[in-house]
N, C-alpha and C positions, 0 to 999 in steps of 0.2 A: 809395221806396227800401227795398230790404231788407237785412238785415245776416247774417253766419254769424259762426258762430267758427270754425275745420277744424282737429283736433290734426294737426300734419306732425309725421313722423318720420324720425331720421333725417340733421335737420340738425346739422354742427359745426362750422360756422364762417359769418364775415359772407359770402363768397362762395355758400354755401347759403341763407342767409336771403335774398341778393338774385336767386337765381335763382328762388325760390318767388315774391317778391315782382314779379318780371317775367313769370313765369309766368302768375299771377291777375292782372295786369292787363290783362294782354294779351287775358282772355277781352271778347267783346263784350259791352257791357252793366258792366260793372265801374266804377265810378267813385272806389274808394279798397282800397286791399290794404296793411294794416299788418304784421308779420311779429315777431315775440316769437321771437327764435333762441333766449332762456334757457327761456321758460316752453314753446316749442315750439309755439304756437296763432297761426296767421294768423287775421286780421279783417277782413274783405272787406263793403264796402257795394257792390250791383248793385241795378241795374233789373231786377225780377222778372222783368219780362217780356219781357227780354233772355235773361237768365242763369238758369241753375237751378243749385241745390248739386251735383247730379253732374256737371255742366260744369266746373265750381269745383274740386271732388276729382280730379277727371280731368285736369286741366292741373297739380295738384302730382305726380299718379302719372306726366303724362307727362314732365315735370321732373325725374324718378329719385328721388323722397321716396315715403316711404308715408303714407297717410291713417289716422289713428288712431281 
């Protein structure tokens, strides 16, 4: 398993923090997506070799958040 951290930006409120977080689950390969709405950093553990980090940043950009 591998782990990220990804700054999102962008989020204000728990409806954003849960849309990131259904976001990064959803990618395949993903098996936990934590989502920090104060500090702004999701934490995502995936199967490398499922998942890569720009699959990961690319489901929060397509989510409407920016990648920091």
């Amino acid at each position: 398993m591998a782990s990220a951290k990804i700054i999102v930006k962008g989020m204000t409120c728990g409806g954003c923090q849960s849309a990131v977080q259904r976001a990064l689950g959803g990618v395949a390969g993903v098996s936990k997506a934590q989502v920090d709405l104060a500090g702004g950093v999701a934490t995502v553990e995936y199967d490398a070799a499922k998942a890569a980090l720009p699959e990961l940043q690319k489901a929060v950009v397509k989510a409407g958040f920016q990648v920091g």
